[in-house]
N, C-alpha and C positions, 0 to 999 in steps of 0.2 A: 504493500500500500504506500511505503513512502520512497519507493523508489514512481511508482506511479504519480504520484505529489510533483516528484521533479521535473518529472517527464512531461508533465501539463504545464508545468511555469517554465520551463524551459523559450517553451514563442511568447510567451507576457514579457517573461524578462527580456528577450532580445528584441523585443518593439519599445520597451518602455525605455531601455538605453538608450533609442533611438529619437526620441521624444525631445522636443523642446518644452520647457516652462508655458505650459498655456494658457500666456498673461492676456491675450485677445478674448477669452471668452471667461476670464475671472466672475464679473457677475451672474451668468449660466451657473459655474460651479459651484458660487455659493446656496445656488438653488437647486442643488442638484439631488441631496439629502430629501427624499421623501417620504415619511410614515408609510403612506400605503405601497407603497412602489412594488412595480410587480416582477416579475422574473427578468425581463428584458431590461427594464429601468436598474434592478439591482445587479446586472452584469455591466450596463455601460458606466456604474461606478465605479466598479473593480479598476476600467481601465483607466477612468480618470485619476484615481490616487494612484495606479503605475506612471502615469503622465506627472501628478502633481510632483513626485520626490525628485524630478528636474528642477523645479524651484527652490528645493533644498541648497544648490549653490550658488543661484542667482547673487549679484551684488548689491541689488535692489531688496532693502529690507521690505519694503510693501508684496514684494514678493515669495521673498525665502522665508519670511515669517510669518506676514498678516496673508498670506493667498496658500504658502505650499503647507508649512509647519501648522499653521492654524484649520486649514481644513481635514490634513490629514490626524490629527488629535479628537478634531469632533468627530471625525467617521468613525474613526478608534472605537471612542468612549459611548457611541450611538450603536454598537456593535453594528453597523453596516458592512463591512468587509471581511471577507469569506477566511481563513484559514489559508487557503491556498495562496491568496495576494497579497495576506502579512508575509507568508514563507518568500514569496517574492522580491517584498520591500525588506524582510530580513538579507535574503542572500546579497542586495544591491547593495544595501547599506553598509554590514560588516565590515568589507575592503576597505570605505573610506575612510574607518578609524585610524588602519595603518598606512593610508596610501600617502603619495607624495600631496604638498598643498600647490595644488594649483591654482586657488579661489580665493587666494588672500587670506586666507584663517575662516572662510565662513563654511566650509562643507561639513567639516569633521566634525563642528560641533552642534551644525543642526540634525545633522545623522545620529550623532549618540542621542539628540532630545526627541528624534523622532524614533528611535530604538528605545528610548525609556517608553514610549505608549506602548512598541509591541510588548513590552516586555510585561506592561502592567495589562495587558488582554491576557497573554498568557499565566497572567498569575490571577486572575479572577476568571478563565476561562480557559486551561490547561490546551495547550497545541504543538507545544514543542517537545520535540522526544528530550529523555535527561541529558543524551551529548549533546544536542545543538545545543541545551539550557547551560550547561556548564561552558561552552563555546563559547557562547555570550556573554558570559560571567569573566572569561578570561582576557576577552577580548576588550569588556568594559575598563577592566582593571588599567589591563596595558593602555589603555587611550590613557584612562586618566594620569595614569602615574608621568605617563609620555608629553604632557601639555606642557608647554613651554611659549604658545603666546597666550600671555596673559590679557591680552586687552578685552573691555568689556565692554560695554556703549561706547559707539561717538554718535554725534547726532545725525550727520549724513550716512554713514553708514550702517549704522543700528546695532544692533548685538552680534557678537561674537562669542564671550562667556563658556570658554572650553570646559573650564574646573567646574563652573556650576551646572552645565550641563551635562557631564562627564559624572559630576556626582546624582543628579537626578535621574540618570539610569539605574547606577548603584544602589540608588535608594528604591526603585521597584522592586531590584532582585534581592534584596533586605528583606523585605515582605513578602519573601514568596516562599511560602513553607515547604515547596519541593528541593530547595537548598539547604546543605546540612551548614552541621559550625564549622566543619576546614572551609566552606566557600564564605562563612559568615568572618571568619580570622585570614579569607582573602580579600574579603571586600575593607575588614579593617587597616590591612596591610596598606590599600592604593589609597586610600582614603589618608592616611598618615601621610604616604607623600608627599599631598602638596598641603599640608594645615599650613607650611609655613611658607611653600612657595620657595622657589628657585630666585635667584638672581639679584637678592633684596628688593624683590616685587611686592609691595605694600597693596593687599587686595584693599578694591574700592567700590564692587558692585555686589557687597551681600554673598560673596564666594563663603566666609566662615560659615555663615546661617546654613546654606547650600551644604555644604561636606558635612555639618553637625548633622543631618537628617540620616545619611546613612547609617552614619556610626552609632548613630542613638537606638536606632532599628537593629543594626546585626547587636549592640549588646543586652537591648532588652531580650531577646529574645531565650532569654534564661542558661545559653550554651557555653558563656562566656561570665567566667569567675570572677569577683569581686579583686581575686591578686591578678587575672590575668589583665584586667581591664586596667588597672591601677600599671602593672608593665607598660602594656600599650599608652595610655597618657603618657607616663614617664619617657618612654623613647621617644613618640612624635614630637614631641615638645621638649628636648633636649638641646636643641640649638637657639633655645629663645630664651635661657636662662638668663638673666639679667647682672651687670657686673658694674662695677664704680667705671667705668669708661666704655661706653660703648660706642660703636660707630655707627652710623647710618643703617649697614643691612640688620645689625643685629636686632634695632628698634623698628625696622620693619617687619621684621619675624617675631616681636614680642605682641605687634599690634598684630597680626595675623595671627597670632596663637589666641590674644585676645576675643578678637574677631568670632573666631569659632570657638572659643569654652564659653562663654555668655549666653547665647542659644541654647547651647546644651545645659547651664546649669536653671536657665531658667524655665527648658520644658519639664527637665527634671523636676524643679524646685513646684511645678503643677501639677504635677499628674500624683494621681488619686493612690498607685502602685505602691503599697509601702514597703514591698517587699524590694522591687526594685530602686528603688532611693536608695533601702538599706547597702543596696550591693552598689551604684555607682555614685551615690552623691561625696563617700567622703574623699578619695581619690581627686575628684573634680572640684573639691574647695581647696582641698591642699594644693592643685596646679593653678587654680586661682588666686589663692596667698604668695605661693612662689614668684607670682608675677610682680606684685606689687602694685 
């Protein structure tokens, strides 16, 4: 059966590669989502969201985001799109995590944000065998640990946001109970990565809040010990230790360390869990104190 899968996406995917951004008939598309729609009406969607993931590298934010990203998320979450044409926009997508950048910085990281919707269908509506899911999970990792430009908004150009959307993949497959705790202590792995960011890059567009979701997700999830989670803060936050002289990168890595414990100690510091407080909030006041 899933060698059959392939075999039917096989002419999708070689059409949809083929495809430009179909920015000409954008307000059709936005109408194209219809409750009643019937069999024929629900296959010419399929093709439009293989069409639409060409807008994913567009340079034009009104189109890589508000026309391809944006309608491919509502079709998502509307479960209009079959199984077969996530496997599709899976297989297109994946490459572009490691491929070369040819788009300025915008493809890789509307692809991992539009891999966080497949990701969250398949965790509210199972479709992926456990390799691809582990596939995905490894492949999410390596983007993110792998981002190196950091830039977020500009206003002509719009969003780019690697780390934040690199982590809202992360954060699907956190919540997907068909991942055990080695994929939950891999997602904490990449997610450590960048808490403090390469290059004395000082995040500025909510990247901490962003990576705190996963990480708050793979440790609630009871698999991951009060000492191990307490390791893990201690090591990501190891280069943001604070000293009588420091230089520029190091205060940017203390605000980035910042950045992302404040998020986390304050969902903590809400949630009703007292069992889980007990196991991560002291860990996280001590790297809170440590900061100063």
């Amino acid at each position: 059966m899933h060698r059959l899968l392939i075999l039917l996406a096989c002419p999708l995917l070689a059409a949809a590669a083929q495809a430009a951004c179909p920015a000409a008939s954008a307000s059709q598309l936005r109408e194209a989502l219809k409750p009643e729609a019937n069999e024929a009406e629900r296959a010419v969607l399929q093709t439009h969201a293989l069409n639409l993931a060409s807008c994913l590298a567009n340079p034009d934010p009104a189109l890589r985001d508000g026309l391809g990203f944006e309608l491919l998320s509502t079709w998502m979450r509307a479960k209009a799109l079959k199984p077969e044409t996530l496997q599709v926009l899976r297989a297109r997508l994946l490459p572009v995590l490691s491929g070369p950048d040819i788009t300025s910085g915008f493809h890789a990281p509307f692809a991992a944000l539009t891999l966080a919707e497949i990701a969250r269908v398949d965790r509210l509506q199972p479709f992926l065998s456990p390799a691809e899911r582990l596939d995905l999970l490894e492949r999410a990792c390596a983007y993110l640990a792998g981002v190196r430009d950091y830039r977020g908004f500009t206003q002509d150009e719009g969003w780019r946001h690697g780390v934040a959307h690199g982590a809202d993949l992360l954060m699907q497959l956190s919540l997907n109970p068909a991942l055990d705790a080695a994929a939950q202590r891999r997602i904490l792995q990449a997610v450590a990565s960048q808490v403090l960011a390469a290059g004395g890059q000082a995040y500025q567009f909510g990247e901490g809040q962003r990576l705190a979701r996963p990480a708050l997700f793979a440790a609630a999830r009871g698999e991951i010990s009060a000492e191990d989670w307490q390791h893990w803060l201690t090591s990501a936050l190891a280069a943001a230790t604070p000293n009588a002289n420091p230089d520029a990168a190091l205060l940017a890595r203390i605000h980035n360390a910042r950045e992302f414990l404040w998020p986390l100690y304050v969902s903590l510091s809400e949630s009703r869990d007292e069992t889980l407080k007990a196991r991560l909030l002291p860990a996280l006041r001590a790297a809170l104190q440590k900061l100063g």
